[in-house]
N, C-alpha and C positions, 0 to 999 in steps of 0.2 A: 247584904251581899248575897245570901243564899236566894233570898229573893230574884236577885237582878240576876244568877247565873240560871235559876228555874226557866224564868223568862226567857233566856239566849235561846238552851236547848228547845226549849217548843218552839219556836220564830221557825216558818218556813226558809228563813234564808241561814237559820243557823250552818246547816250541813255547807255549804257552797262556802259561808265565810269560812268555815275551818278548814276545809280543803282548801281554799287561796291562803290559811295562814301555815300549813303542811306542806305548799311546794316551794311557798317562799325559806323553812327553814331548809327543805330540802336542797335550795340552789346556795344558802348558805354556805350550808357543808361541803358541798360538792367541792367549793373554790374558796374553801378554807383550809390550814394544814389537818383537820378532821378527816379529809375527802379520803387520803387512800385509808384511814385505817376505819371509818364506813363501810367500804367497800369491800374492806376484808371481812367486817362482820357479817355483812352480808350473803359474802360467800363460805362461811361456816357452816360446815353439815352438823345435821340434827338429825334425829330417829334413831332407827334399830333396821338391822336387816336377819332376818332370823328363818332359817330353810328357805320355805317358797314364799315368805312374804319380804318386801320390800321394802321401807319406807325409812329411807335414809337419804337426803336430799340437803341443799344449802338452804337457806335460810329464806333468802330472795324466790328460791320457787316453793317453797312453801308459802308464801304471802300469794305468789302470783297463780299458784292452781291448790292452794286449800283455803286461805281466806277466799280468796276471790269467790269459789263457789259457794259461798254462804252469801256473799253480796246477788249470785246469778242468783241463789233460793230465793232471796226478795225479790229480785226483777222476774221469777216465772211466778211466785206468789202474784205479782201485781198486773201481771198480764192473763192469768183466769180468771184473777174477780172482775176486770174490765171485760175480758170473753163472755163471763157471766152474767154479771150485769150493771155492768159501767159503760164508759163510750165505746165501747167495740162489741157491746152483747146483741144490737143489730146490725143489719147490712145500712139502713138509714143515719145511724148515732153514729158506725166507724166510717162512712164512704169516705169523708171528709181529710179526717185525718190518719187512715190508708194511704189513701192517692198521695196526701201532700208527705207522708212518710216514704212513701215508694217513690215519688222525683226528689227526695234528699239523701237517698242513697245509691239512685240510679245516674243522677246528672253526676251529682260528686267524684264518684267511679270512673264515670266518661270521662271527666277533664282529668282525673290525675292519668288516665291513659292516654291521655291527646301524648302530655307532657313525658313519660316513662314509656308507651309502647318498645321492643326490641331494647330495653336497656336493664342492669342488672336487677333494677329496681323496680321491675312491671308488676310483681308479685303482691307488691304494696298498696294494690288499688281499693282495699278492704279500710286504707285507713281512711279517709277523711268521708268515709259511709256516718260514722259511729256521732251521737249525741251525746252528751256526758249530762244525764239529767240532773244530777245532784245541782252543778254550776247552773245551769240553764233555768230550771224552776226557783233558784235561790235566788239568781239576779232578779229575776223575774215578781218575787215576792217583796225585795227593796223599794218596787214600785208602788204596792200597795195600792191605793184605790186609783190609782193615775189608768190599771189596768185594766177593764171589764174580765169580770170571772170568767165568762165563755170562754175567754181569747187563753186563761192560763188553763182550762179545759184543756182546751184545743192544743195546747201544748204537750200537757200530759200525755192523752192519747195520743197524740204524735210522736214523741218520745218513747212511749213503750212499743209502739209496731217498730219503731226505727231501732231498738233494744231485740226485739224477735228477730229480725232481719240480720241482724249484728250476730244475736246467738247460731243462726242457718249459714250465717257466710263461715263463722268458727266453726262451725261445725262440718262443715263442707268441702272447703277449701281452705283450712287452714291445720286441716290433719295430715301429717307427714307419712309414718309407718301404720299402717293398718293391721291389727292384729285381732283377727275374725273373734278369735276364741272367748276372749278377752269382752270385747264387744256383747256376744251373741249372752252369756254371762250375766252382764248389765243390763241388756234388754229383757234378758228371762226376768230379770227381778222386778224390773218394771212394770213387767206386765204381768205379775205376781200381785205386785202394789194396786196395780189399776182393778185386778179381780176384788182384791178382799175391799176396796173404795165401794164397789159396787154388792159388795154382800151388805153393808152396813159397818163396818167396822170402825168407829169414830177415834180410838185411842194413839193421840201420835206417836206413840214408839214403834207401832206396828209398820211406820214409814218413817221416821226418822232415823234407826236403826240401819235398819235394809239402806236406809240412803246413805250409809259410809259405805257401804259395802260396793252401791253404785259407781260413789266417786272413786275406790279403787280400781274396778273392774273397769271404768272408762279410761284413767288417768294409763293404767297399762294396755288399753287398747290404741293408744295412740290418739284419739278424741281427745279435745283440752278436755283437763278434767270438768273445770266449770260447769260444763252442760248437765253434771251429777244436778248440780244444784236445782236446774231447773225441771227437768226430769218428775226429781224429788215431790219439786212444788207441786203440780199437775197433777201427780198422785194424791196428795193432802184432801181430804175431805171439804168441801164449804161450809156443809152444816151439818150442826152436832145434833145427840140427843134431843139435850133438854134446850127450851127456845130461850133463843139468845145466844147462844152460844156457837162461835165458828171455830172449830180446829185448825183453818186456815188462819185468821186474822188471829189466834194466838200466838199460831207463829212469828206471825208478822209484826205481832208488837213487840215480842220475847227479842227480836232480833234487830229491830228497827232503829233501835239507838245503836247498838254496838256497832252496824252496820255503818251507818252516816259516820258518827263520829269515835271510831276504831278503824276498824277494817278500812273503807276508802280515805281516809288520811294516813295509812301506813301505807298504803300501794302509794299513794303521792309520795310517799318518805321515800319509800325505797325505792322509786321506779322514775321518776322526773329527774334528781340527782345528775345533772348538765354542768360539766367543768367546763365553762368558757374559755376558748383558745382561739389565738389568734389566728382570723380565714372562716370562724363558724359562719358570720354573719355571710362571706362570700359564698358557704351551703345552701343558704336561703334561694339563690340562683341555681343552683344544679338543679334539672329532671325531676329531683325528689322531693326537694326545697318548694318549688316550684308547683307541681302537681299538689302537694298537700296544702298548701295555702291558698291557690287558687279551687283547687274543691272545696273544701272547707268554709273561704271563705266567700267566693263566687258561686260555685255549684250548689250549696246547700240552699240559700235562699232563693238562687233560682230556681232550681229543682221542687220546692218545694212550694215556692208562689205560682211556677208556670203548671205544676202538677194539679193544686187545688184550683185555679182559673177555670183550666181546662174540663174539670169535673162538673166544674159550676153550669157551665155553657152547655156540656152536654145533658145536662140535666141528673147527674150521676148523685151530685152531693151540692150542698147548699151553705152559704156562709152562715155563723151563728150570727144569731141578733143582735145588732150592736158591736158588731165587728168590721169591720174596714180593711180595705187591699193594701193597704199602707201598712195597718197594723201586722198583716201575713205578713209583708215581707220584710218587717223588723223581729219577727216570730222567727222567721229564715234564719235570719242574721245568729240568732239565740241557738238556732238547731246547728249553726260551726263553728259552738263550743269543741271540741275533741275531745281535749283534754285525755281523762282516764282511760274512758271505750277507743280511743285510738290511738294511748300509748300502748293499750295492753297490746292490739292487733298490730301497732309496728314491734313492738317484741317475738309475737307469733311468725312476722313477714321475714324478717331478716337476721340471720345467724350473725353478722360480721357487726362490730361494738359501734364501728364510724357512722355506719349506715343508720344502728339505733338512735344515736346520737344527733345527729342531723336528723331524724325524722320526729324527734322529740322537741326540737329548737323550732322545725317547721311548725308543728302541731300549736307548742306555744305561744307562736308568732300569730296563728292564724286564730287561734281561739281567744287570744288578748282582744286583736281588732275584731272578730264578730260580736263580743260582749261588749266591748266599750259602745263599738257605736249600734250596735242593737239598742242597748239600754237610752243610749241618747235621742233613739226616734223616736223610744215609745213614752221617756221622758216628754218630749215635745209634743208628741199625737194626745199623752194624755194631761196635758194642760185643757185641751180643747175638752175631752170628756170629761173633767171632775166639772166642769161650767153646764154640762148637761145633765148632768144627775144631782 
C-alpha cells in the first residue's frame, strides 16, 4: 500500500486527479445539509490585530491571499528558471509558445467582450484568459506516450507565459484601492532582495523572511497579495555556493508537494462550493455564462492555434519536431481548462455572490468540455503516433 500511494504522489497526473477529487467533494457539500454550516466555517475570522498590524481576516481569505501566495511563489519560481534556462531563456525556444500564450489570452478576452461589452459584468474579461496547469499537464500526462514530449513542452511553457500574463492582468486591473505607501514599502524590500541577490548572498531566510513582510505590505496596498509570492521568487538566487546546489529549486521542492496536493485542493474546497438551484443552468445563457464558455472554450484554442500558425508563416517561431496543427489545436482545447486561475479572478471581478456563482458554474462548464474532448483528440491523433515510434 505504501508503495501504490509513493507511486500516485510522483505520477505527473497526481496533482489534477486530486483537484477533480477536491471540487467534486466540494459540490458535495455545497448541496448537502453540510453547505451552510461550511460556509459559516469559512467565514470565521482568524488572526490578531494588534496597534498598527492587522491580520484578522475569515478563513476563506486567508486560503485565497495567503495560501494562494505560496502557490504564485511556485508559479514565479517556475517562470525564472524557464526565463533562465528552460523554454523561455531564448527569443527562439519562447517565440512559439509566447505567441500561442498571447492569442489564448487575447482572443479569450475579445469574445467574453463581444458577449458582456456595456453590462454589469464587462469587468470579468480577465476570466476565461487564465490556464489552470495543474488540470491541464495532469490530463495531459494520462496520455502517456499517446503524447510526444515536445507537444507537453509546448504546453508547459505555454502555461507559464499564460500564468505571467494572469499575474500582470491581477496585478493591473484587478487592484481596487491603491495605497502608494503601502506599495512603495513592498517595493523598497524588493529591491533590497534584488541588491543582496546580486552581492552573493545564497542563504534563503535572507529572502524568505523579507518576503512576509512583502506579502503584507502588498496585501495592504491594495495589490492582491499573491503577487508577494512571485515577487519573492524572482529575488531567490539560482545558484548556490557549492555546485549542485540551487537555493531556488530548494524551494521549489520544499513546497512542491504541499502546494499540488494542500494548498490547490483547499482553494478547490473552499472556492468551487456551487449550491445548485433551480434557473443556474438558465445562467449558462446570460452575457456572463455565455462570454466565459465561449472564450474559454472557443477563444482559447483559437487564440492560441491562430496565434502559433501565424508565427509559424511569418517566420517568427517554428512547430517542434513531431508535432502537428491538429495536435495545437487539442493543446487549445487543454489551455480552457479555467478552473482555479479563473475562479480566483471571477472572485477578484465581482463583489455580488450571484454573479460569483454563475461565473463558477460557467468556468465549470466550459473547462469540463475543453478537457474532455481535448483529451479525446489527442487520444485519437495519438493512436496514429505510438504506430510511429
Amino acid at each position: 500500500m505504501r508503495k501504490h500511494i509513493k507511486q500516485f504522489f510522483e505520477a505527473d497526473s497526481a496533482s489534477g486527479i486530486t483537484l477533480l477529487i477536491f471540487l467534486v467533494i466540494s459540490l458535495v457539500i455545497a448541496n448537502s445539509p453540510l453547505g451552510p454550516g461550511f460556509e459559516s466555517l469559512l467565514a470565521q475570522k482568524v488572526g490578531f490585530d494588534s496597534g498598527a498590524v492587522h491580520l484578522r481576516y475569515s478563513i476563506l481569505h486567508w486560503i485565497n491571499d495567503g495560501l494562494m501566495a505560496v502557490f504564485f511563489l511556485m508559479v514565479g519560481i517556475e517562470i525564472k528558471q524557464e526565463l533562465a534556462h528552460g523554454q523561455l531563456s531564448s527569443a527562439k525556444k519562447a517565440s512559439l509558445p509566447f505567441f500561442a500564450a498571447m492569442g489564448g489570452m487575447l482572443v479569450p478576452a475579445g469574445v467574453y467582450v463581444l458577449f458582456n461589452a456595456g453590462t454589469d459584468t464587462s469587468h470579468g474579461w480577465g476570466i476565461p484568459m487564465a490556464t489552470d496547469i495543474a488540470f491541464a499537464i495532469g490530463i495531459l500526462s494520462i496520455l502517456g506516450r499517446r503524447v510526444p514530449v515536445a507537444l507537453k513542452v509546448f504546453l508547459t511553457a505555454l502555461a507559464i507565459v499564460d500564468d505571467l500574463g494572469a499575474i500582470l492582468v491581477i496585478a493591473i486591473f484587478y487592484t481596487t484601492e491603491l495605497e502608494a505607501t503601502y506599495l512603495l514599502y513592498a517595493l523598497g524590500i524588493f529591491a533590497l532582495l534584488m541588491f543582496i541577490n546580486r552581492l552573493g548572498v545564497k542563504s534563503l531566510w535572507f529572502y524568505l523572511i523579507p518576503g512576509l513582510f512583502i506579502w503584507y505590505f502588498i496585501h495592504h496596498s491594495g495589490v492582491h497579495a499573491t503577487i508577494a509570492g512571485v515577487l519573492t521568487a524572482f529575488a531567490i538566487p539560482i545558484k548556490g555556493k557549492r555546485e549542485g546546489y540551487s537555493p531556488i529549486q530548494t524551494v521549489e521542492h520544499a513546497i512542491a508537494t504541499p502546494v499540488n496536493f494542500i494548498i490547490m485542493p483547499v482553494f478547490a474546497l473552499a472556492n468551487t462550493n456551487i449550491r445548485f438551484e433551480a434557473g443556474m443552468v438558465d445562467g449558462l445563457a446570460s452575457p456572463l455564462g455565455l462570454g466565459i464558455i465561449a472564450g474559454l472554450f472557443i477563444g482559447k484554442p483559437l487564440g492560441i492555434t491562430l496565434f502559433s500558425w501565424l508565427s509559424s508563416k511569418a517566420g517568427l517561431s517554428e512547430l517542434p519536431i513531431g508535432v502537428k496543427w491538429s495536435q495545437v489545436l487539442a493543446i487549445g482545447l487543454m489551455g480552457g481548462i479555467g478552473f482555479t486561475m479563473s475562479i480566483f479572478i471571477a472572485l477578484l471581478s465581482f463583489d455580488a455572490i450571484h454573479y460569483q456563482t454563475e461565473a463558477k458554474f460557467a468556468i465549470l462548464v466550459a473547462s469540463a468540455l475543453s478537457g474532455v474532448i481535448g483529451y479525446m483528440i489527442l487520444k485519437k491523433l495519438g493512436k496514429g503516433y505510438l504506430k510511429d515510434v
